[in-house]
Structure formats: structure tokens, C-alpha cells
C-alpha positions in Angstrom: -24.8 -12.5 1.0 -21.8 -13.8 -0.8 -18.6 -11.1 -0.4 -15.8 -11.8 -2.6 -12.8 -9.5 -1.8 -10.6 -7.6 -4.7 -7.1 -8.0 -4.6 -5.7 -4.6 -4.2 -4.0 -4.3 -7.5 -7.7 -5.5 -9.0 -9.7 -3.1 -6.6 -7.4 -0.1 -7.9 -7.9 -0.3 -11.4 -12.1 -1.1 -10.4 -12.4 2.0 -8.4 -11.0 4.1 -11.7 -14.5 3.8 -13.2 -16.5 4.9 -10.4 -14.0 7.2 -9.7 -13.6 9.0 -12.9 -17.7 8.8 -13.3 -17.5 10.8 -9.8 -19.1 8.2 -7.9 -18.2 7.6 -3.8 -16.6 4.9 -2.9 -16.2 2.8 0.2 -13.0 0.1 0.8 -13.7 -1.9 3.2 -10.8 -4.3 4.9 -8.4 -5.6 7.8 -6.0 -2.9 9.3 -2.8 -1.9 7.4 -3.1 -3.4 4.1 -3.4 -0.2 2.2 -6.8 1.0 1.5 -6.0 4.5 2.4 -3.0 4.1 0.1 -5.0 3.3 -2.8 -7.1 6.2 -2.9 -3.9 8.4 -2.4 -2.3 7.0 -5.8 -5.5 7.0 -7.7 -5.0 11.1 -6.6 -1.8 10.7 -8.3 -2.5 8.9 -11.0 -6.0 11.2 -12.2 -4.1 14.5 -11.4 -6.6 14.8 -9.0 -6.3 17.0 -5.6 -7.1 15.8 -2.7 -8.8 16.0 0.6 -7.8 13.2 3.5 -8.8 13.3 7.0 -9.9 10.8 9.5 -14.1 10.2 10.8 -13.5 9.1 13.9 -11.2 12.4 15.2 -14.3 14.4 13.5 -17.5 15.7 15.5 -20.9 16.5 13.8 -20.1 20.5 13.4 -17.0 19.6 11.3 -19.4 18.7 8.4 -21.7 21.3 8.8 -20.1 24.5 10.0 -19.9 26.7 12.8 -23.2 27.6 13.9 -23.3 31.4 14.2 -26.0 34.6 13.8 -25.6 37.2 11.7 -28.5 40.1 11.2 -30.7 37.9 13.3 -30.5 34.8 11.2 -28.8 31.4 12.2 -25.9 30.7 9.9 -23.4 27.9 9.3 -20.0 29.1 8.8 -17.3 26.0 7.2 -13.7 25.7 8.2 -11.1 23.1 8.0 -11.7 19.9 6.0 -15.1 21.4 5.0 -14.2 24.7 3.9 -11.8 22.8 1.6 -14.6 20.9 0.2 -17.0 23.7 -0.5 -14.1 26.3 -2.1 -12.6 23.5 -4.2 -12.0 24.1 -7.9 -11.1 21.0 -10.0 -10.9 17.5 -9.6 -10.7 16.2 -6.3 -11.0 12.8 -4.0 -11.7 13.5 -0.5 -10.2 10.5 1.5 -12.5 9.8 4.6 -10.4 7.3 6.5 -12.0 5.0 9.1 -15.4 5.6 9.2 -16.8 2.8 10.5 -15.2 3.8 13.8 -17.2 7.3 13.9 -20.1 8.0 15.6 -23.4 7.7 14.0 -23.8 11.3 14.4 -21.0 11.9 12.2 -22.1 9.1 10.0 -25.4 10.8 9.4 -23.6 14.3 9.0 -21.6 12.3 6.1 -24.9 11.3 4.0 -25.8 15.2 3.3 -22.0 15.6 2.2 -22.0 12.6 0.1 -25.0 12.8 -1.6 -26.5 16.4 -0.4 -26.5 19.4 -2.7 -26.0 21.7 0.2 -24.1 21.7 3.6 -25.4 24.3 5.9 -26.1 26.2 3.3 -23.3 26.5 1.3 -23.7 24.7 -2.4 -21.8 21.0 -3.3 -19.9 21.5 -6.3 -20.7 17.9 -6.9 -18.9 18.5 -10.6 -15.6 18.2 -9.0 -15.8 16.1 -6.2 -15.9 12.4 -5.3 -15.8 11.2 -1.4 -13.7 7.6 -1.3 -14.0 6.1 2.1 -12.1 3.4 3.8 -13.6 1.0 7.0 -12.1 -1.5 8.8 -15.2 -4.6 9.5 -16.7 -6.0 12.5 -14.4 -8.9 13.3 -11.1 -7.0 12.8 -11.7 -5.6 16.7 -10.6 -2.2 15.6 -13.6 -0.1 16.9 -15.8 -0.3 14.2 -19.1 0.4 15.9 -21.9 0.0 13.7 -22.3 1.3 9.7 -25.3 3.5 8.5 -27.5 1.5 5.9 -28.0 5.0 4.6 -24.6 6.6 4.3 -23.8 3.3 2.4 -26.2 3.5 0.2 -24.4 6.8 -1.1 -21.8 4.5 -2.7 -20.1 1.8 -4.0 -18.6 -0.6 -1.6 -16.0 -3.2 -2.1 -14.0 -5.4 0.0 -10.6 -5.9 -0.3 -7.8 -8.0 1.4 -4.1 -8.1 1.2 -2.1 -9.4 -1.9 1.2 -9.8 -1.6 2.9 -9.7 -5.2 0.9 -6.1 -4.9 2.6 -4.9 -1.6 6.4 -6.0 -3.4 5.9 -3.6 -6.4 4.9 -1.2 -3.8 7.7 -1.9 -1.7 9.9 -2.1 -4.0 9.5 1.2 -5.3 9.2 2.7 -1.8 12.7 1.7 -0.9 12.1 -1.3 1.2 15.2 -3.2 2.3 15.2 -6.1 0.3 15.7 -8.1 3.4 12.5 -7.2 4.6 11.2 -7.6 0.7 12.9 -11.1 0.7 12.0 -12.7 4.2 8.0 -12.0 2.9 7.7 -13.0 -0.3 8.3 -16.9 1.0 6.3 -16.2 4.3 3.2 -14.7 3.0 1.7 -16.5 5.4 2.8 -14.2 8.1 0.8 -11.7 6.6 -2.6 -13.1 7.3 -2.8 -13.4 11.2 -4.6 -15.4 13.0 -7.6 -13.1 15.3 -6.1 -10.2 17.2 -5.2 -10.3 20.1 -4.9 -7.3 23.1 -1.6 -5.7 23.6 -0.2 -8.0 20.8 1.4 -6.9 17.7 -0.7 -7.2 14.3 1.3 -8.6 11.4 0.3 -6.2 8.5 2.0 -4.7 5.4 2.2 -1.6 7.5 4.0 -3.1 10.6 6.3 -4.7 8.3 7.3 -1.0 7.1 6.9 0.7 10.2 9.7 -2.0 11.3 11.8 -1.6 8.0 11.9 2.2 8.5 13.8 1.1 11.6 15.2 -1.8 10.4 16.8 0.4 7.4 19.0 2.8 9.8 20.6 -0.2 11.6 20.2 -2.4 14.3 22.8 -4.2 16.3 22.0 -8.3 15.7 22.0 -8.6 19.4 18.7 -5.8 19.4 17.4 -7.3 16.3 14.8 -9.7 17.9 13.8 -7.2 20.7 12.7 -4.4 18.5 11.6 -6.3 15.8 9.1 -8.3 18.1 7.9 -4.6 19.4 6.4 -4.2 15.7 5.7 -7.5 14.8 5.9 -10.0 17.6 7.9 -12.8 18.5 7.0 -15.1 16.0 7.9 -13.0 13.2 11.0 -11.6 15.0 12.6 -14.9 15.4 12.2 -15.8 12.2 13.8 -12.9 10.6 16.5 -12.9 12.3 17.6 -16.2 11.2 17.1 -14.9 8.0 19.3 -12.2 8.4 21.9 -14.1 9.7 21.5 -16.6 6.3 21.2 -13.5 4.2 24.9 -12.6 5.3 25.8 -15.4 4.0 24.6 -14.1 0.2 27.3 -12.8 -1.9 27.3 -8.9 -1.8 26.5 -7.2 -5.5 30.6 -6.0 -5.7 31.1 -9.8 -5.2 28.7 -10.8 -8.5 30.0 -8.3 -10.6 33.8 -8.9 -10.2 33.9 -12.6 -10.6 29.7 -13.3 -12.0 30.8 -16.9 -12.9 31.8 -18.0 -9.3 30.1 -15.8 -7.1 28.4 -17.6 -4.7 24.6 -18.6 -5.2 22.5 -19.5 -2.3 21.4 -22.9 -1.7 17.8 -21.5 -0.2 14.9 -20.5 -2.4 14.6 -17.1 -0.4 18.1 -16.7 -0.6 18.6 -16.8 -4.2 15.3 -14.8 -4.4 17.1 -12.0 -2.3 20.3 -12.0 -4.5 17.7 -11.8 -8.1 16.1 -9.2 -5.9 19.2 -7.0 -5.1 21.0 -7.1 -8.5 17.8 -6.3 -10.1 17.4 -3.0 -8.2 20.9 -1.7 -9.5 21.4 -2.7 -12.3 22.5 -0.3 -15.2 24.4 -0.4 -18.8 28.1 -0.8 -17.3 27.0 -3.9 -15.0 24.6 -5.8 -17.7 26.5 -8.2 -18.9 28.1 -9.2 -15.6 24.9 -9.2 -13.8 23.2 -11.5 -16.9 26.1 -13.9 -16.4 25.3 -14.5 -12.7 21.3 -14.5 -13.1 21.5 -17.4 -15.8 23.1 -19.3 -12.5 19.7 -19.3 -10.8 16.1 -20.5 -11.6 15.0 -19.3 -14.2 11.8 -17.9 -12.8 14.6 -15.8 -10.5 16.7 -14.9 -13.7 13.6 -13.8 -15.7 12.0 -12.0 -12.9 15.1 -9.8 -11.8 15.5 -8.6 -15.6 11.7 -7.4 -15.7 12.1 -5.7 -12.5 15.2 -4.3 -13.9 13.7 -3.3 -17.4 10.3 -1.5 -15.9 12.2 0.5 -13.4 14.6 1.3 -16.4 13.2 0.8 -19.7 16.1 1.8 -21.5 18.2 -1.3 -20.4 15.6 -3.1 -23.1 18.0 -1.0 -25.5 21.1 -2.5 -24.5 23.2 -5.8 -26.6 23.5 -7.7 -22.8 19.6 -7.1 -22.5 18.9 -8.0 -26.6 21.0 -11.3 -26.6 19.5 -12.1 -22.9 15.8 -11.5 -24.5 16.8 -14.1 -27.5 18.1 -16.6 -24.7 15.0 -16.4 -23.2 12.9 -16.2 -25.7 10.6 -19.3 -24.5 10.0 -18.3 -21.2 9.3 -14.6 -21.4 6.6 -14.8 -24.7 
């Protein structure tokens, strides 16, 4: 059976259909490309509440209850994660992470949640639920066990795999140094490993900002390597930190905006990628017409992307003369 994987900006905005018919949903892909993630912002995005916990840490009384007697009859009593499911009240995703990695007992308590009207004998309100599920597969080596024909049947399933223009907005707007944003936007390749490997670092979008999270709060250049190869491994480490040592070499943002029409530009691509990237993130109504003067120094791909960056994070720079008589330069390239 042919499988062809979503990007994850395209598997978003497919999932919003099932989700908003209240249909379950199932992502399946690699490690650490952000399938979890994208049932958290679809929460966000619907006004939805949500539910998240992980199959493999659950047993088989977790999803039915307590067993207990009261006045000689054998009742199921809910608590945690399932007394959340059965007492909620409007709209909400529950975000089973992992699942392939349960057991099949837990698996099989899954199908009467997903699809069941009761649970131990407490009523589904299936009006204002919908159960989105995330797996790793078979060949990723990260414990996935075995999948019940059955429980998928309870849903739609689609595969997705990492896109990295998709991780940038993301990463972007989480704060990501923009070395770190830089350095992977011209070694995408990086980001799709070869098999894995025992004991050895994996080289996923989460890794990269596990190790920016670190990365962010400083790191002596003589450490750099070392803890960067912890997260990522050697490969990657050595080749960021020659890139940090060229991205020293960029002018700094003060440097652009006192003198735009001499500031240095970098003679790499990444490095005059970084620079479109930096002035992008800050730039505001006193710096415009500074920061237009240096961008119309770089390829124009650079120029025009750093302004739309600039303009969706800020839409009110579109209001602005630099911004209006940069639009009419551009004209060609950005209709």
C-alpha cells in the first residue's frame, strides 16, 4: 500500500476537518518532529481544551476505572486522565501520545474509549470529545511493539514527516537563536538522519531545541563542541561550531543601522541568510528605513524574505512610507 507522508504545515490544516467533525485522529512519524505539537496548537487554534497524556506510562485500569464494590455490585470508579474525560464539558482533544509503544492491553482498553459509548459504566460524551493520537513506526527503533488493526480502525491515520520551512516559522516564533535557525536552514540535510543508532544522538527538530535552550544561556566556544555533540553528535557539533565562529564575523544589528550603506555583508549564503534573519526579527518604525537600505544589499530572495517575516510578525510596519516605497521597489518580485 502506497503511504505518502503530509508535510506538517499540510497535515495541520488536514486534521482541522476531522477534527472539527469530531473524528479521532492518529499521526504517525519519526521521533521529534512535532506530531504531539500539532495537536497542541490545533487546541489553541479551535479554543478547544485539552487532555494530553502518554500510552505507554498507562496500564489497562487507567481507561477503565478503579474496580471497586459498592452494595454488593462490582463498580468502576474513574480518576486521573479518565475522570477528565468523562466530567468534561465543551470542546476537547485528548492528546494520546505514543501509543504504538503501549501494550496491547492498553491498546484494546483504547478502542472502548475511542469509539465506545461507555467506559465502565460511566457515559462518553462523544459531543465534545475527539481522541488525536500520535505513533512513532516500526523502523524508527523507538519501541513501537505492534498496532491494533482494531483501535486503528477507530480513526483516521496519516503519516507525516519533517518539513523544514515549517519548523522555522515555528522556531522563529518560539525564540530560537537565530544561529541555531540559520546553521539549519542550509543543512536541512542534517535533519533527516541516517538509521539510529544505540547510545547515539538523533538529529531531530527537537534535539536541535533541546540544544538551543542551552545553547541560548551561553556556552564558552572552547565547551561548544562537547555539549553540543551530547544533544546532537559529533557531526552536527563540528559543523556548528564553525558556523559560529563565521557568524561572529556578521555585522551586529547596531552596526547595520548606524552606517546601513557600509555595514558589512557576508560573503556566505547562510551568512547573509542569518543577517536577513536577525534584522527581520527587530525591526520596528524608528529602524525602517535603515534596515531597508542594508536589505536591498543582499539577494533579493533575502531582502524580500526578511520584510515578510518582519510585516507578519508586525503588520502595522505595512503602514509605514519605508515599508510603502520598499513594496513599490519590489513590486515584481513580491506580486
Amino acid at each position: 500500500m502506497l503511504v505518502q507522508p503530509l508535510s506538517m504545515s499540510r497535515a495541520k490544516k488536514t486534521l482541522l476537518y476531522s477534527i472539527k467533525a469530531g473524528k479521532n485522529v492518529c499521526l504517525v512519524g519519526r521521533p521529534g518532529i512535532g506530531k504531539s505539537d500539532i495537536g497542541l496548537q490545533l487546541c489553541d487554534e479551535l479554543a478547544y481544551d485539552r487532555i494530553h497524556f502518554s500510552a505507554p506510562s498507562s496500564d489497562p485500569t487507567d481507561l477503565k476505572g478503579f474496580p471497586y464494590f459498592l452494595n454488593g455490585e462490582a463498580r468502576m470508579a474513574p480518576f486521573n486522565d479518565l475522570a477528565a474525560i468523562l466530567s468534561v464539558k465543551k470542546k476537547t482533544i485528548v492528546i494520546i501520545d505514543d501509543v504504538g509503544q503501549a501494550t496491547m492491553a492498553v491498546q484494546n482498553g483504547l478502542m472502548q474509549l475511542l469509539h465506545g459509548e461507555h467506559v465502565g459504566g460511566h457515559l462518553i460524551d462523544r459531543s465534545n470529545l475527539c481522541f488525536f493520537l500520535t505513533t512513532n513506526r516500526l523502523e524508527d527503533k523507538a519501541g513501537v511493539t505492534g498496532w491494533n488493526a482494531a483501535l486503528g480502525n477507530r480513526m483516521a491515520i496519516y503519516h507525516v514527516d519533517f518539513e523544514l520551512e515549517t519548523w522555522i516559522d515555528w522556531a522563529i516564533s518560539a525564540g530560537v537563536t537565530t544561529e541555531t535557525i540559520a546553521f539549519n536552514k542550509f543543512r536541512g540535510h542534517l535533519l533527516q538522519p541516517p538509521a539510529r543508532l544505540p547510545f547515539i544522538p538523533d538529529i531531530t527538530p527537537r534535539s536541535v531545541t533541546f540544544f538551543d535552550d542551552v545553547y541560548r544561556q551561553g556556552i564558552d566556544r572552547d565547551y561548544l563542541f562537547d555539549v553540543c555533540s551530547g544533544f546532537l553528535g559529533g557531526g552536527y557539533a563540528a559543523e556548528f561550531a564553525s558556523f559560529v565562529d563565521m557568524f561572529g564575523e556578521i555585522p551586529t544589528k547596531e552596526e547595520v543601522l548606524m552606517n546601513p550603506d557600509k555595514a558589512r555583508v557576508p560573503e556566505t549564503m547562510d551568512g547573509k541568510y542569518a543577517v536577513a534573519l536577525m534584522l527581520s526579527r527587530g525591526m520596528d518604525n524608528g529602524n525602517m528605513d535603515a534596515t531597508t537600505t542594508y536589505l536591498d544589499r543582499l539577494p533579493k530572495e533575502f531582502d524580500v524574505m526578511a520584510m515578510m517575516r518582519a510585516t507578519t510578525a508586525t503588520q502595522k510596519l505595512t503602514k509605514t512610507k519605508a515599508f510603502q516605497q520598499w513594496a513599490i521597489k519590489n513590486s515584481k518580485t513580491i506580486v
